[in-house]
Structure formats: structure tokens, C-alpha cells
N, CA, C and O atoms as a Tinker XYZ file with bonds, in Angstrom:
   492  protein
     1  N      8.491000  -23.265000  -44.006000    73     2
     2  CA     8.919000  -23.294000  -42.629000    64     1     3
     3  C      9.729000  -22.066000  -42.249000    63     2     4     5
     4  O      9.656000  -21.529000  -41.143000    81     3
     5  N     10.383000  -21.726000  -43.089000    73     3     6
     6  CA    11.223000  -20.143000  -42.801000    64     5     7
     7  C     10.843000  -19.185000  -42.846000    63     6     8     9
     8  O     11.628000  -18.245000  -42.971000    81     7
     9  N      8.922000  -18.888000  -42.737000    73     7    10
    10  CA     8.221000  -17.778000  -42.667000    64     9    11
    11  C      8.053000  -17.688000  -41.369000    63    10    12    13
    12  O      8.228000  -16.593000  -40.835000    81    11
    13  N      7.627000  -18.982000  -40.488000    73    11    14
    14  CA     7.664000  -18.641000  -39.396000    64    13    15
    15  C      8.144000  -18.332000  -38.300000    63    14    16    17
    16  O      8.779000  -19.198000  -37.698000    81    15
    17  N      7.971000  -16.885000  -37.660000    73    15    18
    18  CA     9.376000  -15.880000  -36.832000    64    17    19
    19  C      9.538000  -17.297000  -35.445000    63    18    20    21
    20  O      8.801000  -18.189000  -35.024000    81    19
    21  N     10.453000  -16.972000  -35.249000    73    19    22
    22  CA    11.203000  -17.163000  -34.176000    64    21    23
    23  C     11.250000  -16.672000  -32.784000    63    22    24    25
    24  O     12.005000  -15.712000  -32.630000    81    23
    25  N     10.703000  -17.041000  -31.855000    73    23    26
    26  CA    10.698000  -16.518000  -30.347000    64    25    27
    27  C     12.103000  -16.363000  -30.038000    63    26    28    29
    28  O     13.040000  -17.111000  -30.319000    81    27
    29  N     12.092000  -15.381000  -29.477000    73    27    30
    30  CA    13.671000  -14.652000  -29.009000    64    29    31
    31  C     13.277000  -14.288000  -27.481000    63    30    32    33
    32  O     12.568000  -13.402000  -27.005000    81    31
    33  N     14.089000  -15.420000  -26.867000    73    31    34
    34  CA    13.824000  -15.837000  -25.123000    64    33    35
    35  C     15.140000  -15.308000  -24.743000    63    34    36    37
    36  O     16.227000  -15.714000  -25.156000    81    35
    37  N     14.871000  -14.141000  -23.720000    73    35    38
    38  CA    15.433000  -13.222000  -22.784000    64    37    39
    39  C     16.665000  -13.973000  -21.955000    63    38    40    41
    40  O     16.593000  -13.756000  -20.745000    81    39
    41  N     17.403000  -14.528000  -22.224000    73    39    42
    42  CA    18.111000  -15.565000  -21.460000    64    41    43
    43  C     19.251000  -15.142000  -20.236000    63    42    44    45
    44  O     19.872000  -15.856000  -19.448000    81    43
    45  N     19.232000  -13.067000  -20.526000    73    43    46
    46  CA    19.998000  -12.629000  -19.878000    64    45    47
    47  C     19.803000  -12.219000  -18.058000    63    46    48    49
    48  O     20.433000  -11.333000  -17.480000    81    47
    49  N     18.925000  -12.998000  -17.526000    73    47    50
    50  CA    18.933000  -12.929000  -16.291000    64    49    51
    51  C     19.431000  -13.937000  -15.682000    63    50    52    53
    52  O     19.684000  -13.818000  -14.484000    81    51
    53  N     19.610000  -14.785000  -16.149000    73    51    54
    54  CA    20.437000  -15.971000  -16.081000    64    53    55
    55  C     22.053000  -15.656000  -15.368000    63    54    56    57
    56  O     22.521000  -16.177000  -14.355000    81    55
    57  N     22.501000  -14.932000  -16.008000    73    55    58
    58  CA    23.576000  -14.140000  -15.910000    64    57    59
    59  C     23.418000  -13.140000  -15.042000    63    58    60    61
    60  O     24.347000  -13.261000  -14.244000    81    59
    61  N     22.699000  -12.125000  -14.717000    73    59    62
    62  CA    22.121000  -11.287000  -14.073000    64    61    63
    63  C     22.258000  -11.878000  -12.049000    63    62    64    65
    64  O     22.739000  -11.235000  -11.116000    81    63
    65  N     21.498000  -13.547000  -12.033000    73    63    66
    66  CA    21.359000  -14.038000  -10.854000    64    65    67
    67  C     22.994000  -14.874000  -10.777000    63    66    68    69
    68  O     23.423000  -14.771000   -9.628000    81    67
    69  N     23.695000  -15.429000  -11.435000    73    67    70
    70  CA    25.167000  -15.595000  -11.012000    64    69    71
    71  C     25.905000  -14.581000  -10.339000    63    70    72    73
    72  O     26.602000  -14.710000   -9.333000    81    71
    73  N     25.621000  -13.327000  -11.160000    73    71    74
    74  CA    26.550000  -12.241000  -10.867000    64    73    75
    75  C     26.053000  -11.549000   -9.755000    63    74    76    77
    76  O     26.725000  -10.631000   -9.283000    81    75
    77  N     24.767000  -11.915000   -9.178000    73    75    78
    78  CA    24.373000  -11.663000   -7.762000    64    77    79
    79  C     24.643000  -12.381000   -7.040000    63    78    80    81
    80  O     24.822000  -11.828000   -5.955000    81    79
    81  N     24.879000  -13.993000   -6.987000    73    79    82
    82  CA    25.081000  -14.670000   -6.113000    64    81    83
    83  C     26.791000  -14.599000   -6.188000    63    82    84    85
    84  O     27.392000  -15.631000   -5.886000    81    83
    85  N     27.510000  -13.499000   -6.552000    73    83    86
    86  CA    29.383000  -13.513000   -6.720000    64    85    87
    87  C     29.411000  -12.588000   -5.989000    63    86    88    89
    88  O     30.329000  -12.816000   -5.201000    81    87
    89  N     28.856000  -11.453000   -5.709000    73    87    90
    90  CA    28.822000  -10.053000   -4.793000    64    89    91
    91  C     29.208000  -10.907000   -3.421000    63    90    92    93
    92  O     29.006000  -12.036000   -2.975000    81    91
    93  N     29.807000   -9.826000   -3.065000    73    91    94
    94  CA    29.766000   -9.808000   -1.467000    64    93    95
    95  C     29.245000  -10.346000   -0.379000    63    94    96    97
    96  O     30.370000  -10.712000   -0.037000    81    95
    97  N     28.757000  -10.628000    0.249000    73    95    98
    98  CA    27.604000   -9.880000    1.243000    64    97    99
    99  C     27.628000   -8.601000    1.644000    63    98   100   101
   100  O     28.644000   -7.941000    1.424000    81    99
   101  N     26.195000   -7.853000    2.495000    73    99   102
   102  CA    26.855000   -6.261000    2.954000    64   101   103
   103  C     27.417000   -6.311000    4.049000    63   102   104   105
   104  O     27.101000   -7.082000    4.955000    81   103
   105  N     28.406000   -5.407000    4.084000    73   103   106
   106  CA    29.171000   -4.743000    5.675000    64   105   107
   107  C     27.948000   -4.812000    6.691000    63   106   108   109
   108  O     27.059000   -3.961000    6.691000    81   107
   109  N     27.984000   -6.063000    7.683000    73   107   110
   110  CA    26.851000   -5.531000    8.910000    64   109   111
   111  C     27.541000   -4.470000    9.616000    63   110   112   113
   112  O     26.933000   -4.183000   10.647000    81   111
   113  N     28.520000   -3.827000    9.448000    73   111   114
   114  CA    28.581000   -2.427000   10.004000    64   113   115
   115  C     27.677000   -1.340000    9.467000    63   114   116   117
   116  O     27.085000   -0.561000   10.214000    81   115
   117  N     27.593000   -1.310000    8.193000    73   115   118
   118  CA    26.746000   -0.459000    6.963000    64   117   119
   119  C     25.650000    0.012000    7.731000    63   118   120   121
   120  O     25.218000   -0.657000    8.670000    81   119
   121  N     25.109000    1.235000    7.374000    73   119   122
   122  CA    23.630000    1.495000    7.618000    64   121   123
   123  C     22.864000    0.724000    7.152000    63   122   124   125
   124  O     23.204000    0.168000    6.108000    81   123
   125  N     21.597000    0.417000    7.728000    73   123   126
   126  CA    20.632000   -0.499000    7.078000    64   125   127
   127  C     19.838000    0.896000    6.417000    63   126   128   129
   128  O     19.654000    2.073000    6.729000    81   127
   129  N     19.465000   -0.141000    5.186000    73   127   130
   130  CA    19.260000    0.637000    4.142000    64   129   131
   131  C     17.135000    1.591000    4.512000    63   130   132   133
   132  O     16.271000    1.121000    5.253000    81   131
   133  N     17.064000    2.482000    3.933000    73   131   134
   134  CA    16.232000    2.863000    3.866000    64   133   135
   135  C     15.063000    2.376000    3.250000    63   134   136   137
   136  O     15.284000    2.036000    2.088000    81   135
   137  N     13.882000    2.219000    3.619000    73   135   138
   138  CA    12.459000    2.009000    2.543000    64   137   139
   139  C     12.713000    2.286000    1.442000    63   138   140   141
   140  O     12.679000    1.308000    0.696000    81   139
   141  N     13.013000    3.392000    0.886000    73   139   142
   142  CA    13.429000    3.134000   -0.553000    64   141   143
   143  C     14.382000    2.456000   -1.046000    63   142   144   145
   144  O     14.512000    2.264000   -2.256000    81   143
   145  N     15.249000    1.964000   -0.052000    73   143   146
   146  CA    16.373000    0.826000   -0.283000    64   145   147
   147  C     16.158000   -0.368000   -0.534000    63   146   148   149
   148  O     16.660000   -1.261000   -1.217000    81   147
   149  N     14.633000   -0.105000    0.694000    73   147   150
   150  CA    14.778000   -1.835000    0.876000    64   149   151
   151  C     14.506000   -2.728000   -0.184000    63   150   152   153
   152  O     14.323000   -2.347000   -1.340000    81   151
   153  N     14.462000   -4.434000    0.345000    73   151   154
   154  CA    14.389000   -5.065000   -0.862000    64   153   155
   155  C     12.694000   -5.547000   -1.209000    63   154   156   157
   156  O     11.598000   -5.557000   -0.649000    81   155
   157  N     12.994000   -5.726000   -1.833000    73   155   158
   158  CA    10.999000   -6.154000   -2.365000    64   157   159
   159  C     11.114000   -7.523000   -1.314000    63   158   160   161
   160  O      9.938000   -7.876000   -1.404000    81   159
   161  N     11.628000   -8.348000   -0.548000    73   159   162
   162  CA    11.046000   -9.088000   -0.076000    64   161   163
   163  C     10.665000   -8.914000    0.881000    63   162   164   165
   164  O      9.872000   -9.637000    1.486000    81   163
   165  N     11.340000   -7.498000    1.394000    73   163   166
   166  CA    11.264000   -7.293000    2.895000    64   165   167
   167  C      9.617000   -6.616000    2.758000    63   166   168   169
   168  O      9.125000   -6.607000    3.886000    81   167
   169  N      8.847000   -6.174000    1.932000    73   167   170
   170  CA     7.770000   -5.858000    1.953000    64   169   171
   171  C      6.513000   -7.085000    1.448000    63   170   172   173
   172  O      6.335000   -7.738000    0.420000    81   171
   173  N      5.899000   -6.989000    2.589000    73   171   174
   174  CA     4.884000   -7.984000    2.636000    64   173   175
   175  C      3.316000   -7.151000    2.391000    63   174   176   177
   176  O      2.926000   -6.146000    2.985000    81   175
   177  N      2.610000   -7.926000    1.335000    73   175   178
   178  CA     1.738000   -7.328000    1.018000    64   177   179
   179  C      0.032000   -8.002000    1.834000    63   178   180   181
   180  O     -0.753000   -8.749000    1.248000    81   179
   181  N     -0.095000   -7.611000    2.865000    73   179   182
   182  CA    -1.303000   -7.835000    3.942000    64   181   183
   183  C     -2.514000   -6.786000    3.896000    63   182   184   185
   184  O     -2.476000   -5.557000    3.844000    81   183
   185  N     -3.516000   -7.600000    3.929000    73   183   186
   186  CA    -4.636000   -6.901000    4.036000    64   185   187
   187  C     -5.583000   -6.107000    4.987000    63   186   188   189
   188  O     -6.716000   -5.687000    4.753000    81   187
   189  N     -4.672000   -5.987000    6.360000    73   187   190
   190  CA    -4.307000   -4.809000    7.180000    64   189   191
   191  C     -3.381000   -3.889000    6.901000    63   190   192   193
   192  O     -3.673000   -2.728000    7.191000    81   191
   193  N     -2.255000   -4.117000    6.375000    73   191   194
   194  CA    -1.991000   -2.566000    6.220000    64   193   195
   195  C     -2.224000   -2.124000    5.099000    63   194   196   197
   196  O     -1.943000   -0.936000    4.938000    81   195
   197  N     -2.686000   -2.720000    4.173000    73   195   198
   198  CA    -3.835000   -2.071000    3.326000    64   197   199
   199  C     -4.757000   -1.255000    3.181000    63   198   200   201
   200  O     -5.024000   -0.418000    2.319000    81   199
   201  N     -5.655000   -1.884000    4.981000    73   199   202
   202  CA    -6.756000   -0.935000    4.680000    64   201   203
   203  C     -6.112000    0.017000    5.702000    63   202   204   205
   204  O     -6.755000    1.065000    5.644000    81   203
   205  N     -5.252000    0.108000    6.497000    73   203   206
   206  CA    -4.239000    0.989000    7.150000    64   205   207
   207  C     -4.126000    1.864000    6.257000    63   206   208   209
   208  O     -4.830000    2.871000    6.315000    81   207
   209  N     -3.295000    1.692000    5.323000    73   207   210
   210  CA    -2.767000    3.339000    4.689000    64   209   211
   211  C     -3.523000    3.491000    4.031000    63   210   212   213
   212  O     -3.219000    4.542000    3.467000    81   211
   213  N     -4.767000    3.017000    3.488000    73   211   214
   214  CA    -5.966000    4.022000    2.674000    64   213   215
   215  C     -6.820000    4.851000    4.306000    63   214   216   217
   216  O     -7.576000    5.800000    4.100000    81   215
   217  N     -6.641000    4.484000    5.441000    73   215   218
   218  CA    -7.347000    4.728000    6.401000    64   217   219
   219  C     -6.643000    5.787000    6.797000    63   218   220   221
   220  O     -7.308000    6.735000    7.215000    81   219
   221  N     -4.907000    5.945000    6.776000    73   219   222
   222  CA    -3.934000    7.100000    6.905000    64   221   223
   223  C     -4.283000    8.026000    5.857000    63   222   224   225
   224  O     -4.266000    9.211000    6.190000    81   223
   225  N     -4.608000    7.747000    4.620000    73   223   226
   226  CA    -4.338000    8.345000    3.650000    64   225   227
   227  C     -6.208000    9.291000    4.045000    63   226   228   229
   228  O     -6.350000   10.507000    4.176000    81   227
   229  N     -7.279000    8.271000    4.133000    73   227   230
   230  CA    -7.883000    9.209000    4.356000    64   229   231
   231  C     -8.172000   10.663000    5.850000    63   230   232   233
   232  O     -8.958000   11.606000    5.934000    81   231
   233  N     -7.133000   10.159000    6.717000    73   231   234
   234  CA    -6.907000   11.082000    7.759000    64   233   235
   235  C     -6.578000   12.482000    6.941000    63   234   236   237
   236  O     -7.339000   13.368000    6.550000    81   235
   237  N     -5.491000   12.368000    6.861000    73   235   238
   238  CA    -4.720000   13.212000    6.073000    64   237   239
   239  C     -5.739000   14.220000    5.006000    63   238   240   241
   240  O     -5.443000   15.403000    4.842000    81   239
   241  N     -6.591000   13.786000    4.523000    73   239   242
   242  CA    -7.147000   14.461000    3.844000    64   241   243
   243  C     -8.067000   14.816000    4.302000    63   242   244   245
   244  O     -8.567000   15.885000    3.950000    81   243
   245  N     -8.531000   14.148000    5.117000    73   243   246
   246  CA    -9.699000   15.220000    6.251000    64   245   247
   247  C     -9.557000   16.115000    6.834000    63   246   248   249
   248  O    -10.470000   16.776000    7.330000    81   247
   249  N     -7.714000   16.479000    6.958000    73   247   250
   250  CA    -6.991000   17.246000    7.661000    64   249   251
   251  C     -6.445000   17.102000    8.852000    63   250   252   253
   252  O     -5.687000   17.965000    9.295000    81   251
   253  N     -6.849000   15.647000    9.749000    73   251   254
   254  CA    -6.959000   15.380000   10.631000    64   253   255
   255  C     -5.269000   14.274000   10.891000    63   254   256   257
   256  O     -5.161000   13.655000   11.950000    81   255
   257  N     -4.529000   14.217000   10.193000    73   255   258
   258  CA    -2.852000   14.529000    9.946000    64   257   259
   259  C     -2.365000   14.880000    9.242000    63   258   260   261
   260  O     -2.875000   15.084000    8.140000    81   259
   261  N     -1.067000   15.142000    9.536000    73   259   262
   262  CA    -0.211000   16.199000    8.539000    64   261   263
   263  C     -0.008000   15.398000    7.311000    63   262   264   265
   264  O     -0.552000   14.297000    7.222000    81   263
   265  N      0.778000   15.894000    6.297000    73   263   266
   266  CA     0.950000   15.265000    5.247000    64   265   267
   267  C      2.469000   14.799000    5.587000    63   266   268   269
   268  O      3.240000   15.466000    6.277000    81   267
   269  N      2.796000   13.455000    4.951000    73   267   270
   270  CA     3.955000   12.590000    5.323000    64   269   271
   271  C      4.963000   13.608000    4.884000    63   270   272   273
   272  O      5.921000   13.790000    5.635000    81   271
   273  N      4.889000   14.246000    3.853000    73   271   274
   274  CA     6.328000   15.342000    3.228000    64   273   275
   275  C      6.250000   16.458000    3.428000    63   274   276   277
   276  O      7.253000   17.078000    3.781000    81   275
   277  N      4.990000   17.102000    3.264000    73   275   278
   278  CA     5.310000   18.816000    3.417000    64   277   279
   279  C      4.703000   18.818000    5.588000    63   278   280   281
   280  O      4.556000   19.799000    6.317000    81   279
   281  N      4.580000   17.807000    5.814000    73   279   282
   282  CA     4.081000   17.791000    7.331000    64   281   283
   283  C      3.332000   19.428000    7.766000    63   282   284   285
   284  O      3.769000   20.185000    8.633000    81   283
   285  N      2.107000   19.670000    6.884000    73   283   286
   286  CA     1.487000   20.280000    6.838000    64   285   287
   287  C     -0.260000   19.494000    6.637000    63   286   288   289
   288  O     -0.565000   18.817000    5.655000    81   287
   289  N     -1.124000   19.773000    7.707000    73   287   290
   290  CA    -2.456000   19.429000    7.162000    64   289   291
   291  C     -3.230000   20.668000    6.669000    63   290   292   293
   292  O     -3.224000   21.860000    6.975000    81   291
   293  N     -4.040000   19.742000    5.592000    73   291   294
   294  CA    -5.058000   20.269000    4.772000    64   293   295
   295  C     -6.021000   19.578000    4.374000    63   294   296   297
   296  O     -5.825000   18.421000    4.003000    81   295
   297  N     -7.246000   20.130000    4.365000    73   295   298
   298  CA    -8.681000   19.437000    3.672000    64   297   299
   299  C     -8.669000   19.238000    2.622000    63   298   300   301
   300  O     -8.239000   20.039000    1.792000    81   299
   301  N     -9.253000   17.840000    2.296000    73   299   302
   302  CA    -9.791000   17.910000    0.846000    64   301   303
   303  C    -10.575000   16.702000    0.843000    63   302   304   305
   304  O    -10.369000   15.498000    0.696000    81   303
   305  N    -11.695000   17.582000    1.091000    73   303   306
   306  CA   -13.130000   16.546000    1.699000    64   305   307
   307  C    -13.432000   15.773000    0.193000    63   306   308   309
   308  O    -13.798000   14.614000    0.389000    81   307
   309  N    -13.373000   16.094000   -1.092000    73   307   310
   310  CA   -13.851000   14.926000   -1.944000    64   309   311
   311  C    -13.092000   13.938000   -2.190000    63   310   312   313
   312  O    -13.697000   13.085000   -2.840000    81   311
   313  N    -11.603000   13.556000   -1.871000    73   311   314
   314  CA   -10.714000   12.921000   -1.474000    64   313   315
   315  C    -11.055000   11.667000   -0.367000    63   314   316   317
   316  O    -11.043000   10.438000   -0.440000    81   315
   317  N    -11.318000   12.511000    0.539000    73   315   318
   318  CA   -11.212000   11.926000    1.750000    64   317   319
   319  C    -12.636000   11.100000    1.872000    63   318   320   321
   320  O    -12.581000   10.075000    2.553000    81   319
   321  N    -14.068000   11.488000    1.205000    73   319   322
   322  CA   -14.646000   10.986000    0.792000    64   321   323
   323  C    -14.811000    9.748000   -0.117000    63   322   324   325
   324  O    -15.507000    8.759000    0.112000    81   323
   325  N    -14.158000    9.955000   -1.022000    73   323   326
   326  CA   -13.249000    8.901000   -2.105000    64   325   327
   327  C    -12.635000    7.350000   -1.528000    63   326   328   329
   328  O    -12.866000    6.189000   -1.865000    81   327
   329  N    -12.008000    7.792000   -0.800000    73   327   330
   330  CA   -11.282000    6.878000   -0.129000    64   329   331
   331  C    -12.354000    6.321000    1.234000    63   330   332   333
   332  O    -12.226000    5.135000    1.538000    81   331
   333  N    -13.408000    7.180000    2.049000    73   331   334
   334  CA   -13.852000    5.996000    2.669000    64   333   335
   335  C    -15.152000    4.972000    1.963000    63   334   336   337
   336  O    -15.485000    3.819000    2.239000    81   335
   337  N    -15.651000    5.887000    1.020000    73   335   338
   338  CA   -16.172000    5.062000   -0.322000    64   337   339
   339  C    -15.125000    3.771000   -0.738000    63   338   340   341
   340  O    -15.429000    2.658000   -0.309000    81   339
   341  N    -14.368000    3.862000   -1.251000    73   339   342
   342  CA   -13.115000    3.047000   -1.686000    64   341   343
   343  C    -13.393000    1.773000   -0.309000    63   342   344   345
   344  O    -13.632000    0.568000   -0.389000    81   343
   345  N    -13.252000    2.569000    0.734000    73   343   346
   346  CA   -13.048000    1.296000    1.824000    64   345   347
   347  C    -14.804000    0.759000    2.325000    63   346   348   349
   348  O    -15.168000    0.029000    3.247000    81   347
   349  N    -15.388000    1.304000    1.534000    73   347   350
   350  CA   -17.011000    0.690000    2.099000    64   349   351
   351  C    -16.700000   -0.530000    0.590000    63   350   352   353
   352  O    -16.811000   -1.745000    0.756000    81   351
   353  N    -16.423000   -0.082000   -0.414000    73   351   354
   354  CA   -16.519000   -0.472000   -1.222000    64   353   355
   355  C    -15.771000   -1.924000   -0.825000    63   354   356   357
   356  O    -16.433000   -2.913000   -0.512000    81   355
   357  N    -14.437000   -1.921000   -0.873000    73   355   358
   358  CA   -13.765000   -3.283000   -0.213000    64   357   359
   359  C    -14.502000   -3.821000    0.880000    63   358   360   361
   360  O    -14.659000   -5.028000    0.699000    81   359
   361  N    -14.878000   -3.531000    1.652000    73   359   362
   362  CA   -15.798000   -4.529000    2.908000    64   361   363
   363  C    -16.688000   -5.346000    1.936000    63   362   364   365
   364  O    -16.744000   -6.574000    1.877000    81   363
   365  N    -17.487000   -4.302000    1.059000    73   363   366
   366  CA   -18.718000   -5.202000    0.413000    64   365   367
   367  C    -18.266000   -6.447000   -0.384000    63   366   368   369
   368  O    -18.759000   -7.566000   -0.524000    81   367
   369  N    -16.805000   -5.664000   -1.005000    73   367   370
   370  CA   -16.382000   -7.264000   -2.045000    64   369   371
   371  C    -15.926000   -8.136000   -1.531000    63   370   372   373
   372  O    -16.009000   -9.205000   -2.135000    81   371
   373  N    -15.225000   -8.124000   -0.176000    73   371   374
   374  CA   -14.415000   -8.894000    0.394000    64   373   375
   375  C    -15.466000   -9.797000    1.399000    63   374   376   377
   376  O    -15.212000  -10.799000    2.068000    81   375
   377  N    -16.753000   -9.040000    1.237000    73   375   378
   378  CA   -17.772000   -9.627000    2.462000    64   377   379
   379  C    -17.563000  -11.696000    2.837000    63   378   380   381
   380  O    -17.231000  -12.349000    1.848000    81   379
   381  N    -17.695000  -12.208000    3.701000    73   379   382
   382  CA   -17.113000  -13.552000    3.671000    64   381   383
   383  C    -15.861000  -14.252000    3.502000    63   382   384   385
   384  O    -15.589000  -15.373000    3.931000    81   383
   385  N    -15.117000  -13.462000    2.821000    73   383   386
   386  CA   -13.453000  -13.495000    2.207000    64   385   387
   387  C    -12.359000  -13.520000    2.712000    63   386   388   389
   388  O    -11.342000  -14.021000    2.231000    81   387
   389  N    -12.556000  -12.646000    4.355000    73   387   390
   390  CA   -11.768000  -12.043000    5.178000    64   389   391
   391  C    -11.635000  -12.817000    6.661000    63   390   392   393
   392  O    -12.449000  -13.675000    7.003000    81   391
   393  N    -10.636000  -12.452000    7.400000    73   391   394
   394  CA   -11.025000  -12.804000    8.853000    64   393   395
   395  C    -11.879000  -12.482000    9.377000    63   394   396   397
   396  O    -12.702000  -11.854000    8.711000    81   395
   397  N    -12.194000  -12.740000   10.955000    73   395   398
   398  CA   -13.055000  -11.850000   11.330000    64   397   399
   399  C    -11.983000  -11.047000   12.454000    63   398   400   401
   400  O    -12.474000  -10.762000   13.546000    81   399
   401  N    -10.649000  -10.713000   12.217000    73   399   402
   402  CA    -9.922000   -9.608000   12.853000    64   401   403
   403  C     -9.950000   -9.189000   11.394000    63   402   404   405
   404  O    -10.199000   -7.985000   11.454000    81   403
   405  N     -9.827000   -9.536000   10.078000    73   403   406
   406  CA    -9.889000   -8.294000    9.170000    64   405   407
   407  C    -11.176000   -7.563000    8.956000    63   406   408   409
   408  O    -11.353000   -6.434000    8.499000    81   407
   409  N    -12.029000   -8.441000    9.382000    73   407   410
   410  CA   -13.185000   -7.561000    8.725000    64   409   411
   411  C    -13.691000   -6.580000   10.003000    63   410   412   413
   412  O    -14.115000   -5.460000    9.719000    81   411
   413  N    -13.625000   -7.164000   11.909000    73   411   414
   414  CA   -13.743000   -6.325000   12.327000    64   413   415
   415  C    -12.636000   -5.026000   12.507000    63   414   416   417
   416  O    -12.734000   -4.181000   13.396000    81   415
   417  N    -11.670000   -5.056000   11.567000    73   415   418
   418  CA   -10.789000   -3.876000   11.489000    64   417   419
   419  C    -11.154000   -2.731000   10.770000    63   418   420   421
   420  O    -10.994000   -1.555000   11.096000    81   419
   421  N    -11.847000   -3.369000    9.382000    73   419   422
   422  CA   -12.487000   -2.844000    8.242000    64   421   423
   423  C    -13.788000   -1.748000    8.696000    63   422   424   425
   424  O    -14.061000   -0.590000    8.379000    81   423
   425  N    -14.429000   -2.789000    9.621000    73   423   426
   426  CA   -15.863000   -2.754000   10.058000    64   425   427
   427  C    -15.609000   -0.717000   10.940000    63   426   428   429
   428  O    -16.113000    0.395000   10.782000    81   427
   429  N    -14.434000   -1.418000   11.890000    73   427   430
   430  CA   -14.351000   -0.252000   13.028000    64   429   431
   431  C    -13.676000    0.674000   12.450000    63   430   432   433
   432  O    -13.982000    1.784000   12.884000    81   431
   433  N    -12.539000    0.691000   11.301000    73   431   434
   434  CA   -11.855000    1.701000   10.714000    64   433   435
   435  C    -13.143000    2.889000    9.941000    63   434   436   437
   436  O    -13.102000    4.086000   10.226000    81   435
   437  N    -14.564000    2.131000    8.651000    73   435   438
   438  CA   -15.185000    2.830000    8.539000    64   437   439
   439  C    -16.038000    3.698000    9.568000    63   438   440   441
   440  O    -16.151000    4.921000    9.489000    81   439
   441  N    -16.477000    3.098000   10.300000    73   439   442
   442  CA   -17.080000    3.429000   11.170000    64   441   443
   443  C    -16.044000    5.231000   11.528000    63   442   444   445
   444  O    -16.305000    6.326000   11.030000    81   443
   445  N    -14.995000    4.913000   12.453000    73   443   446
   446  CA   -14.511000    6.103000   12.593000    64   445   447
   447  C    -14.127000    7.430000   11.755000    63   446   448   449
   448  O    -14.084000    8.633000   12.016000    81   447
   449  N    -13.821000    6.476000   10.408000    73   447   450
   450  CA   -13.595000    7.739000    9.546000    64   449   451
   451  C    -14.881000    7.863000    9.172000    63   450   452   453
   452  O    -14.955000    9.090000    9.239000    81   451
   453  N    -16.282000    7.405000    8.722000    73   451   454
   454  CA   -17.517000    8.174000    8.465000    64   453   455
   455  C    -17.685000    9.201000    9.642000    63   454   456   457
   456  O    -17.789000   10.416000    9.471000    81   455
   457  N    -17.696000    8.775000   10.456000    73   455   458
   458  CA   -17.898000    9.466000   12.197000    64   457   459
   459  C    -17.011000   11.404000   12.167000    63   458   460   461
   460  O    -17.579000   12.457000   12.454000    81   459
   461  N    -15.771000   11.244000   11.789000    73   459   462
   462  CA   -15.174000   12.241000   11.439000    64   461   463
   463  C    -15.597000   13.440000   10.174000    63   462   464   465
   464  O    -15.634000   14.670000   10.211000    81   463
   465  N    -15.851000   12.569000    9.211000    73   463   466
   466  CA   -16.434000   12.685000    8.184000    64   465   467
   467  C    -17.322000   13.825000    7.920000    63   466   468   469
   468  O    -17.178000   14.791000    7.170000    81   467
   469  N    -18.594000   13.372000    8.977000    73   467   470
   470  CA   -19.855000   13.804000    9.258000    64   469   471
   471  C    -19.607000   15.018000    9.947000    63   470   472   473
   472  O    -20.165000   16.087000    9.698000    81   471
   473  N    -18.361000   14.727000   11.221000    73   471   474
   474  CA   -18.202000   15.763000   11.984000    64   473   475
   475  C    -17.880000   16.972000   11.152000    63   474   476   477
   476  O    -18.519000   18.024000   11.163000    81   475
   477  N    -16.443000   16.608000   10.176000    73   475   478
   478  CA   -16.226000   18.043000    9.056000    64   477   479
   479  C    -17.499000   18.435000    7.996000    63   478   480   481
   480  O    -17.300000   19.563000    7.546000    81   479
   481  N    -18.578000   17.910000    7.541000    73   479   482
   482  CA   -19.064000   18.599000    6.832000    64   481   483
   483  C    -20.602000   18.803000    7.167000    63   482   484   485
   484  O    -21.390000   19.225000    6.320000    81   483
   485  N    -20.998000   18.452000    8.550000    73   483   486
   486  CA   -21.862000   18.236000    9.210000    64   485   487
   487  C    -23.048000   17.369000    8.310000    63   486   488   489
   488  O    -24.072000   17.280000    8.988000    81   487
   489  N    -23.195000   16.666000    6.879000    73   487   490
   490  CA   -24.189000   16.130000    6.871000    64   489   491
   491  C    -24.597000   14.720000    7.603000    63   490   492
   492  O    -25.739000   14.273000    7.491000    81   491
């Protein structure tokens, strides 16, 4: 019986959530904190802005907005390609799965970025 190891259970968050519920509250004078501040609950994970920031993300690389940090645009058509692949790709798996405000979001988002698409590389 004394060969077999022993599970060693993490018990220190236990302690961790007391000593959060002893804090303070914050100063509502305080700045409210930044996106990188914020807390994980305040971010909700939805399947519009999902296909939102792959739909930003492929702007941006079409050149067609700036970039969020250096707020400079630039091309980079196999990218931007990538990503509306990526989002044909999700319509097909999600086909039946979705609303029909998600899927006609999906539906009209490809649509415009192929449309652009075509326009930058004329095929």
C-alpha cells in the first residue's frame, strides 16, 4: 500500500478567494480600469464579435484600416486571404448551428470582404 503515490491537491486558492473577499472595495472615484485591466468577467465571449474582429482583422490587412498600434495601413493580401478563408470556413461548420442574425452577419460580412478582396487583386 505505501507504493502507491499520493495526489497532492492544490488547496491554496482556498486562501487565495478569502483574502479577496477581505480587500476593500475600489475607490468609485478611481479611474475605471483599462481593457487590459479589466476583469475576465467583464469580457463576454459571443459569436458576433468574433466574427467582428477576424472581419477587422481582415480589413486591416487588406489595407483598408490602419493598424490598431502603429495606426499605419498596409497590405498583406495572403493574410487577409487567410482570414476570409478562416471565415468561409466557420459559416460551413457552423451551417444550422447559428441564428439567423448570426449567420446573416456571417453571410453579409463574407460577402463584403470577398467583394474588396477581388477589388485589390483583381481576380
Amino acid at each position: 500500500m505505501s507504493d502507491i503515490p499520493q495526489k497532492k491537491v492544490d488547496e491554496g486558492w482556498k486562501e487565495q478567494v478569502e483574502q479577496e473577499k477581505q480587500r476593500p472595495h475600489a475607490d468609485p472615484s478611481a479611474p475605471a480600469p483599462t481593457s487590459a485591466e479589466a476583469p475576465r468577467e467583464a469580457l463576454e465571449a459571443r459569436f458576433d464579435l468574433f466574427v467582428s474582429s477576424l472581419a477587422m482583422e481582415a480589413l486591416i490587412a487588406l489595407g483598408d484600416a490602419a493598424h490598431p498600434t502603429t495606426r499605419k495601413q498596409a497590405t498583406n493580401l495572403p493574410h487577409a486571404r487567410y482570414l476570409i478563408d478562416l471565415l468561409g470556413m466557420l459559416e460551413e461548420k457552423t451551417r444550422g448551428n447559428v441564428t439567423v442574425e448570426e449567420e446573416r452577419l456571417l453571410k453579409d460580412t463574407l460577402y463584403q470582404l470577398r467583394m474588396r478582396y477581388l477589388a485589390k487583386t483583381g481576380a
